[in-house]
py3Dmol code that shows the C-alpha trace and the ligand (Angstrom):
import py3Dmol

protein = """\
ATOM      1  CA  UNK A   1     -12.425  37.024 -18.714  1.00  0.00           C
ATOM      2  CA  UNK A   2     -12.189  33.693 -15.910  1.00  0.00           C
ATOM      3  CA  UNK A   3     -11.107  35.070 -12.957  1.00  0.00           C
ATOM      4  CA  UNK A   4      -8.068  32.397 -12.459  1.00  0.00           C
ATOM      5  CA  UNK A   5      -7.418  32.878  -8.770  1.00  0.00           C
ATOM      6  CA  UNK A   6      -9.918  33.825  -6.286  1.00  0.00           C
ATOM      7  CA  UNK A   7      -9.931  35.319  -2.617  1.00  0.00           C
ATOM      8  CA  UNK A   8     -11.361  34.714   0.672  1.00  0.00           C
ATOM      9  CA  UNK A   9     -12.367  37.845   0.836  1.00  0.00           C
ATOM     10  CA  UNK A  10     -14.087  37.850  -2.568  1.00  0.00           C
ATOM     11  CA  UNK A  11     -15.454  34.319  -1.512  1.00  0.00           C
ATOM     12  CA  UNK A  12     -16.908  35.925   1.595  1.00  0.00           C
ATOM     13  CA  UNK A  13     -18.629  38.996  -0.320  1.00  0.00           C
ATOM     14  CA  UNK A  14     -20.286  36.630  -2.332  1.00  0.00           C
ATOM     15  CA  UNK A  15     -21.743  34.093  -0.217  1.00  0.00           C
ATOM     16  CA  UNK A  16     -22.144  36.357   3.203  1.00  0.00           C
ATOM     17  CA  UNK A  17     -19.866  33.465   5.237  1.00  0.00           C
ATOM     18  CA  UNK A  18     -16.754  35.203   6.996  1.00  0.00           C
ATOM     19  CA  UNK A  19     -13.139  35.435   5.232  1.00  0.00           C
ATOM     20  CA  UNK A  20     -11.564  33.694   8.257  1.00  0.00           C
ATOM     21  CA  UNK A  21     -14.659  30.847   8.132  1.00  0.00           C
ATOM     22  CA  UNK A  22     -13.762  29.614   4.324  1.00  0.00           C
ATOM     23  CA  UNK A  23     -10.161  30.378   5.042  1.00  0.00           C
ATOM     24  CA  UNK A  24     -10.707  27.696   8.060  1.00  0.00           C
ATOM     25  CA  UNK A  25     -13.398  25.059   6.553  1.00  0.00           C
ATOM     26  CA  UNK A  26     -11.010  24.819   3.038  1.00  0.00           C
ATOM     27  CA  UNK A  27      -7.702  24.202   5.795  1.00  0.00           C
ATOM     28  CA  UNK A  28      -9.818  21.164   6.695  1.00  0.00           C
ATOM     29  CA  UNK A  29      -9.491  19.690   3.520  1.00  0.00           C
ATOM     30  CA  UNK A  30      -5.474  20.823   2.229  1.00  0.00           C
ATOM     31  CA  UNK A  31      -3.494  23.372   1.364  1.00  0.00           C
ATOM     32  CA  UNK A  32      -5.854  24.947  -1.357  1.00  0.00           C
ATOM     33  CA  UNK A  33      -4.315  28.443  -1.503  1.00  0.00           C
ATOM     34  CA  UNK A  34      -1.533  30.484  -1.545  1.00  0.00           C
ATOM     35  CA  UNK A  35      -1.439  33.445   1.140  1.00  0.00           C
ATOM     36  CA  UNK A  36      -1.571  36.505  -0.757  1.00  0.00           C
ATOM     37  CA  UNK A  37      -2.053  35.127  -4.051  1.00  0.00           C
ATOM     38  CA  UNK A  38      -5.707  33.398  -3.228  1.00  0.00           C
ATOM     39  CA  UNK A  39      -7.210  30.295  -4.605  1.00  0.00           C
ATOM     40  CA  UNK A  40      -6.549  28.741  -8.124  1.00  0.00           C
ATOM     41  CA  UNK A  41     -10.656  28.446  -9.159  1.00  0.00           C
ATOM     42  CA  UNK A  42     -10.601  25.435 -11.332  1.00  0.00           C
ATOM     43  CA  UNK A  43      -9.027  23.437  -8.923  1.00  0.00           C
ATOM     44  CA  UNK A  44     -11.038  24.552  -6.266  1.00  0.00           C
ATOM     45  CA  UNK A  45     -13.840  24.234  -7.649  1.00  0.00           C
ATOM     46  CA  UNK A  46     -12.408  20.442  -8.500  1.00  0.00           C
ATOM     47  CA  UNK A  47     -11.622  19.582  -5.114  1.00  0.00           C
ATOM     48  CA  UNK A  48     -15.068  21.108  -4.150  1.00  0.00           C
ATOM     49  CA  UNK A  49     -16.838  19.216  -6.058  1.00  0.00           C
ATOM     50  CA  UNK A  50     -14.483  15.767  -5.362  1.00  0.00           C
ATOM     51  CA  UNK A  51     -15.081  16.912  -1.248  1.00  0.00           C
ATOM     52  CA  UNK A  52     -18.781  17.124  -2.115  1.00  0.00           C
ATOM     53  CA  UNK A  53     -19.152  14.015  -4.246  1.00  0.00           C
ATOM     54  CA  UNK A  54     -20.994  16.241  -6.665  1.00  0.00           C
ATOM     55  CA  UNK A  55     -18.504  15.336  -9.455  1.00  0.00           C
ATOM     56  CA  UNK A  56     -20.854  12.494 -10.145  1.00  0.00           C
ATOM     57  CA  UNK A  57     -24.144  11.984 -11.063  1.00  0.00           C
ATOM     58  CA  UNK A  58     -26.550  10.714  -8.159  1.00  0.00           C
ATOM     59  CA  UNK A  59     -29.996   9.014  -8.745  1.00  0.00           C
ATOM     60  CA  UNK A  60     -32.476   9.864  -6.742  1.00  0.00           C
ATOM     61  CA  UNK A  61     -35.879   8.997  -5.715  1.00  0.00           C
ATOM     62  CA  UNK A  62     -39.150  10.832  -4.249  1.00  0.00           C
ATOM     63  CA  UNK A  63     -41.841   9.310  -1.880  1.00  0.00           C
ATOM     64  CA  UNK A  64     -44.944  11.303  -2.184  1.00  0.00           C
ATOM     65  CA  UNK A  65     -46.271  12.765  -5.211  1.00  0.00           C
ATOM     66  CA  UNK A  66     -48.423  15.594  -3.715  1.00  0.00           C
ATOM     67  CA  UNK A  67     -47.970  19.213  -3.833  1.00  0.00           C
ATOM     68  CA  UNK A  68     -44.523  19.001  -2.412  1.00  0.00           C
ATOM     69  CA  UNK A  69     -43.018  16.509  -4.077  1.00  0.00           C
ATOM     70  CA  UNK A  70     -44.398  17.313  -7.238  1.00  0.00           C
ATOM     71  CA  UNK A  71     -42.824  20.929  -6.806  1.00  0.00           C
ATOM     72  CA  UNK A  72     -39.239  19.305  -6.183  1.00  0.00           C
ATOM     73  CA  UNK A  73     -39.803  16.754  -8.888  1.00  0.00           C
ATOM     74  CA  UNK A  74     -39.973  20.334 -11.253  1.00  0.00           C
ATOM     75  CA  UNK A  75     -37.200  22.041  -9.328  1.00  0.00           C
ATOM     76  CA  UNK A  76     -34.613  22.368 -12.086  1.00  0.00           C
ATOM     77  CA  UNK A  77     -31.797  23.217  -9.595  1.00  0.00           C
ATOM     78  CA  UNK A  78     -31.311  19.399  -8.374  1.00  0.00           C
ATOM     79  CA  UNK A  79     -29.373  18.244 -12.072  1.00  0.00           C
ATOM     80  CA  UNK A  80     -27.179  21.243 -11.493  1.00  0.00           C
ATOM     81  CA  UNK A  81     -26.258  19.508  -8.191  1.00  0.00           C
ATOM     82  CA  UNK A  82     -26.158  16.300 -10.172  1.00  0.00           C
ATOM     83  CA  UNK A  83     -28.919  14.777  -8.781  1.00  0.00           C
ATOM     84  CA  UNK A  84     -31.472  13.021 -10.734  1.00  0.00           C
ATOM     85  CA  UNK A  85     -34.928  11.784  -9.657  1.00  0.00           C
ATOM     86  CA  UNK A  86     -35.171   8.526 -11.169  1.00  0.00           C
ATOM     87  CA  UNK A  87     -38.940   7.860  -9.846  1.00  0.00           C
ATOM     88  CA  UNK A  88     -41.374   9.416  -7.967  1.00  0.00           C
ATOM     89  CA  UNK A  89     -43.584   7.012  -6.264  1.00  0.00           C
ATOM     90  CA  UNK A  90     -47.109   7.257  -3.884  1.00  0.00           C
ATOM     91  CA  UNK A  91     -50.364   4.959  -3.117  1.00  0.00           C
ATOM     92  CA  UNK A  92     -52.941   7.166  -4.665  1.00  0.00           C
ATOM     93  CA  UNK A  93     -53.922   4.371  -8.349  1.00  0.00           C
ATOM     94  CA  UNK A  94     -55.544   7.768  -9.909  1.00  0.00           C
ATOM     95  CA  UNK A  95     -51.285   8.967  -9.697  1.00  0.00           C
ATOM     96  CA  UNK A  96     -50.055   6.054 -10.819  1.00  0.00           C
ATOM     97  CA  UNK A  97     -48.311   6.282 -14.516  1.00  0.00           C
ATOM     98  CA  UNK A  98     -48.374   9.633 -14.620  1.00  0.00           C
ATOM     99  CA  UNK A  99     -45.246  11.414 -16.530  1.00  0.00           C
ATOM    100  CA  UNK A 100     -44.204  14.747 -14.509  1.00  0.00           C
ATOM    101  CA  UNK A 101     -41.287  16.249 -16.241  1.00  0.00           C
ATOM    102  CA  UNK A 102     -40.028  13.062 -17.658  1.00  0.00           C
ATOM    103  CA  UNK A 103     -40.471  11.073 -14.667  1.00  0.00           C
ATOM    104  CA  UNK A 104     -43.140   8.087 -14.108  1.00  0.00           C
ATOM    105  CA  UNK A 105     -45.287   8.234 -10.736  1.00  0.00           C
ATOM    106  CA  UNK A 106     -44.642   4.450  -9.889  1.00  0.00           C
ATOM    107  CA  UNK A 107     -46.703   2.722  -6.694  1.00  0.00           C
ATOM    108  CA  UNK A 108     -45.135   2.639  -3.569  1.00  0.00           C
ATOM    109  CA  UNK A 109     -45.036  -1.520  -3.878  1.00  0.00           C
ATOM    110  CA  UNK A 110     -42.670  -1.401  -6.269  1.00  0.00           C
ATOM    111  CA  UNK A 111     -40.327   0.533  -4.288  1.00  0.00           C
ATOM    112  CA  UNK A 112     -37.868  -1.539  -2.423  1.00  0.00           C
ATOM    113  CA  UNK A 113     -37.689  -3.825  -5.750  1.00  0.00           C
ATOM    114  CA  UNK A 114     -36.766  -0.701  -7.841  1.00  0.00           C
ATOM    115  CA  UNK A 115     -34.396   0.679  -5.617  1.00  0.00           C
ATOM    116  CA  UNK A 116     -32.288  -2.214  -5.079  1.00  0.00           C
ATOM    117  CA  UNK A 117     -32.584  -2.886  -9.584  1.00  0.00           C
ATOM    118  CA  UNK A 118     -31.053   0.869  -9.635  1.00  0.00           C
ATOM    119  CA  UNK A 119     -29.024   0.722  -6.163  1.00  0.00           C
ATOM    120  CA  UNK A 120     -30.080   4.070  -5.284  1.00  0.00           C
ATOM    121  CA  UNK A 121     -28.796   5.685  -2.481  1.00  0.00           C
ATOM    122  CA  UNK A 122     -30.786   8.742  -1.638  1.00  0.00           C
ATOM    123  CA  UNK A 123     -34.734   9.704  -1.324  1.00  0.00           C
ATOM    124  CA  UNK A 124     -36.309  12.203  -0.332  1.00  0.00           C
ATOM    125  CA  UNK A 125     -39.722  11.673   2.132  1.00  0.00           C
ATOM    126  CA  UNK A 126     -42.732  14.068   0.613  1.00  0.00           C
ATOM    127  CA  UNK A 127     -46.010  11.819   2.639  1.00  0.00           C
ATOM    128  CA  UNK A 128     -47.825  12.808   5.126  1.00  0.00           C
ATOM    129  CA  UNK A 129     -46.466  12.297   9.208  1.00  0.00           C
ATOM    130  CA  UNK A 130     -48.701   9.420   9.482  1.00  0.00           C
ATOM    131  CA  UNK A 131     -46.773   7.228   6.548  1.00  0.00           C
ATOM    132  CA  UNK A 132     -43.356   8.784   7.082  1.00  0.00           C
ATOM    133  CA  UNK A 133     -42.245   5.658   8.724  1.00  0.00           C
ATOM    134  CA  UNK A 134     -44.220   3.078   6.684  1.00  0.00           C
ATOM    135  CA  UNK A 135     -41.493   4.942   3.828  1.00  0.00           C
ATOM    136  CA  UNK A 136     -38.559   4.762   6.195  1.00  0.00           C
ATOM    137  CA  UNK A 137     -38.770   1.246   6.471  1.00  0.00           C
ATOM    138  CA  UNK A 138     -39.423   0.637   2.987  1.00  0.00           C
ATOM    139  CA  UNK A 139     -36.571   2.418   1.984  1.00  0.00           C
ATOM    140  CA  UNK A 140     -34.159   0.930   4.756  1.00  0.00           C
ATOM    141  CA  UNK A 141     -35.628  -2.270   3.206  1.00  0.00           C
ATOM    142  CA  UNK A 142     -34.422  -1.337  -0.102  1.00  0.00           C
ATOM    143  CA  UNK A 143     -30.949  -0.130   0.809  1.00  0.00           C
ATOM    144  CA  UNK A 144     -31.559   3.838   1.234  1.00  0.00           C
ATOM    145  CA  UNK A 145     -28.250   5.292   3.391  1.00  0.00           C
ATOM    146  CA  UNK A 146     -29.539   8.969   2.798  1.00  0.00           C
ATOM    147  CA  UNK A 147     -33.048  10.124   3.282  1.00  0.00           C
ATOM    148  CA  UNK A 148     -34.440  14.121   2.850  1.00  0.00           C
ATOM    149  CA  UNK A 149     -37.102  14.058   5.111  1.00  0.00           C
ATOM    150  CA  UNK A 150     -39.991  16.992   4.661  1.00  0.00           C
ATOM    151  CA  UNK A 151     -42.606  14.995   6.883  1.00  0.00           C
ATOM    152  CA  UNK A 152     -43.198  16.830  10.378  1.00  0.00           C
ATOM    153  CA  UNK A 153     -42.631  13.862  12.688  1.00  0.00           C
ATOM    154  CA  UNK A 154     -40.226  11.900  14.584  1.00  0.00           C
ATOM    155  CA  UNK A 155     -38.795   8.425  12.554  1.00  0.00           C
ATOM    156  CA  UNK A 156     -36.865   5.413  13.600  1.00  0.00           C
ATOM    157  CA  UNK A 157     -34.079   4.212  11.584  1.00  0.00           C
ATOM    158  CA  UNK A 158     -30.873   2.144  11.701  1.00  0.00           C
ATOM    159  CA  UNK A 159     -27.761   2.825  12.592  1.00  0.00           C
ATOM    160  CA  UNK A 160     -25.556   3.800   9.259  1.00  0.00           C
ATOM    161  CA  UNK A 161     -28.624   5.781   7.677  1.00  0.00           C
ATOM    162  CA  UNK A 162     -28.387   9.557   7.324  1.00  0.00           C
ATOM    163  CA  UNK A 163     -31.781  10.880   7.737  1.00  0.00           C
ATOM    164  CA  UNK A 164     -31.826  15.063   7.932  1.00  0.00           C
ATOM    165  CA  UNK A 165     -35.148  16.402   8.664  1.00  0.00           C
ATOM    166  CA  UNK A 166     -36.057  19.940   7.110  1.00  0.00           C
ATOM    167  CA  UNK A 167     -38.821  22.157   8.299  1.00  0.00           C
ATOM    168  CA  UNK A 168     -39.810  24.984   6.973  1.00  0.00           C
ATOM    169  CA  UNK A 169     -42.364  26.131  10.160  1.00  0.00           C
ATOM    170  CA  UNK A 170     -39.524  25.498  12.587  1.00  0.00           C
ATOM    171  CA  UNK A 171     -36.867  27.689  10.564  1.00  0.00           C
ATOM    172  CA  UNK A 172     -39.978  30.365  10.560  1.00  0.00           C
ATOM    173  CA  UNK A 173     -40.083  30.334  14.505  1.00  0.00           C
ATOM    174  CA  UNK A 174     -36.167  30.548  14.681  1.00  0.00           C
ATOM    175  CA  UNK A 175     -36.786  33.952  12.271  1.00  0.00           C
ATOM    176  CA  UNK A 176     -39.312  35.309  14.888  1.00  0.00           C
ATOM    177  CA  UNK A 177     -37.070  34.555  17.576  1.00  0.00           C
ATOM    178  CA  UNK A 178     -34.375  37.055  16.627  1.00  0.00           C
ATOM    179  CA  UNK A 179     -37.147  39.467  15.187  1.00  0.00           C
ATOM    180  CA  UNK A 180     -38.228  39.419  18.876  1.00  0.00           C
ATOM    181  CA  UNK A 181     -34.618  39.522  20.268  1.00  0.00           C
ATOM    182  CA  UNK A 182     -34.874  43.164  17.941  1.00  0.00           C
ATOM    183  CA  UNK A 183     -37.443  43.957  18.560  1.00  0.00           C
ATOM    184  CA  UNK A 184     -36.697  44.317  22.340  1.00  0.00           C
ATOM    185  CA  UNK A 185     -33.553  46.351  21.656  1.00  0.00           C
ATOM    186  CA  UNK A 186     -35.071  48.491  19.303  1.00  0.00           C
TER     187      UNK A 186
END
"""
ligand_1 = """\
44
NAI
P -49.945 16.088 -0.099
O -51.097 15.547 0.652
O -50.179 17.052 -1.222
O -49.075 14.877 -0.717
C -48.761 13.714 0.004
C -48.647 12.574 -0.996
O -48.226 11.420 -0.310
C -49.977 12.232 -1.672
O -49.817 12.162 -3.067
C -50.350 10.871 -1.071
O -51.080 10.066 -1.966
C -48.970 10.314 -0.789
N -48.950 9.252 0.212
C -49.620 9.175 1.379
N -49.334 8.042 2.025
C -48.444 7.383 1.245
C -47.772 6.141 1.375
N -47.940 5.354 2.422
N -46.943 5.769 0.385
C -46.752 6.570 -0.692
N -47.364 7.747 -0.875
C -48.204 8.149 0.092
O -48.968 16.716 0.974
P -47.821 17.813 0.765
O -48.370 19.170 0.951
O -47.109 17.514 -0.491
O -46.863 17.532 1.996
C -46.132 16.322 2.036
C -45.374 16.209 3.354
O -44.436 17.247 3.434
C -46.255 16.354 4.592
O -45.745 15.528 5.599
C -46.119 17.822 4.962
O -46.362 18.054 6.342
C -44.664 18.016 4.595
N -44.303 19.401 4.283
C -43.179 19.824 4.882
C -42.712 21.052 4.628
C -41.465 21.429 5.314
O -41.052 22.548 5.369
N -40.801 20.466 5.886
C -43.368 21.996 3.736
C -44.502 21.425 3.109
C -44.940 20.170 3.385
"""
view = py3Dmol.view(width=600, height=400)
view.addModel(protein, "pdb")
view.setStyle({"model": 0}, {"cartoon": {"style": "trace"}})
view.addModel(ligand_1, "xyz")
view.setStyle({"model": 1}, {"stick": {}})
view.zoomTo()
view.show()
């Protein structure tokens, strides 16, 4: 049976974030719930997805067809999300035309002309440090506002773009941090 109401609590035993924390975060965004009775799920889960703009379907494109950006090109959790990669695209001619799960590896030339045809909005940066910002400009160029970038260095971009950085060896250290902190205490 759908569960029509849901709680904080229940929220918070799921997803490990504090009762008082989603109680305070959904606040932000309405009245969502009744005190005592919990949260009607379909139209949280609505306004979620409204809040989220993951009620519509985003295209998306990679830069970098290598090992990591041919793993996220097969990463089947991005449609869920409703994102889309549209095109993958890199330098290397013997990548060039290649089909990975649907999706054509198309030169990096083309890219500023493709993105503006298919006014995407987001890419995700999957080179190596050394042509991170090459890409950044290219994709400025094209009209990018939000850019995943995987490439360890720093980049220079306009004001108005939304560029996160992710790093997998820096969230590594942070883990060894606290395992030292227990360490200690232990
Ligand atoms: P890779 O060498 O397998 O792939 C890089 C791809 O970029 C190649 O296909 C290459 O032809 C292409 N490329 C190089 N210059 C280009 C340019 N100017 N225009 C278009 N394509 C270009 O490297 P890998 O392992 O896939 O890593 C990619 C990037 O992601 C690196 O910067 C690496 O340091 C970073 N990385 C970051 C991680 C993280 O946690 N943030 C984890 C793994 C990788």
């Amino acid at each position: 049976m759908i569960k029509e109401t849901i709680s904080s609590t229940e929220m918070s035993e799921m997803t490990g974030i504090s009762s008082y924390q989603i109680r305070k975060d959904l606040a932000f965004f309405g009245e969502f719930g009744k005190r005592g009775v919990g949260y009607p799920v379909k139209e949280l889960v609505h306004s979620l997805k409204t809040i989220l703009g993951s009620s519509r379907k985003w295209d998306i494109v990679i830069v970098g067809a290598g090992n990591l950006g041919e793993a996220l090109l097969r990463y089947k959790g991005f449609q869920k999300r409703g994102f889309y990669v549209k095109a993958v695209f890199d330098y290397d001619e013997s990548k060039i035309g290649k089909v990975i799960c649907g999706v054509k590896i198309l030169h990096v030339h083309d890219l500023v002309r493709f993105l503006k045809k298919w006014k995407i909005k987001i890419a995700i940066i999957a080179v190596p440090a050394d042509a991170a910002q090459f890409v950044v400009d290219q994709l400025v160029l094209g009209g990018i506002q939000s850019i995943l970038n995987f490439a360890p260095t720093a980049l220079k971009y306009p004001d108005g773009i939304n560029l996160n950085s992710i790093d997998i060896s820096i969230e590594l250290q942070r883990m060894i941090y606290f395992l030292n902190q227990k360490i200690k205490m232990d």
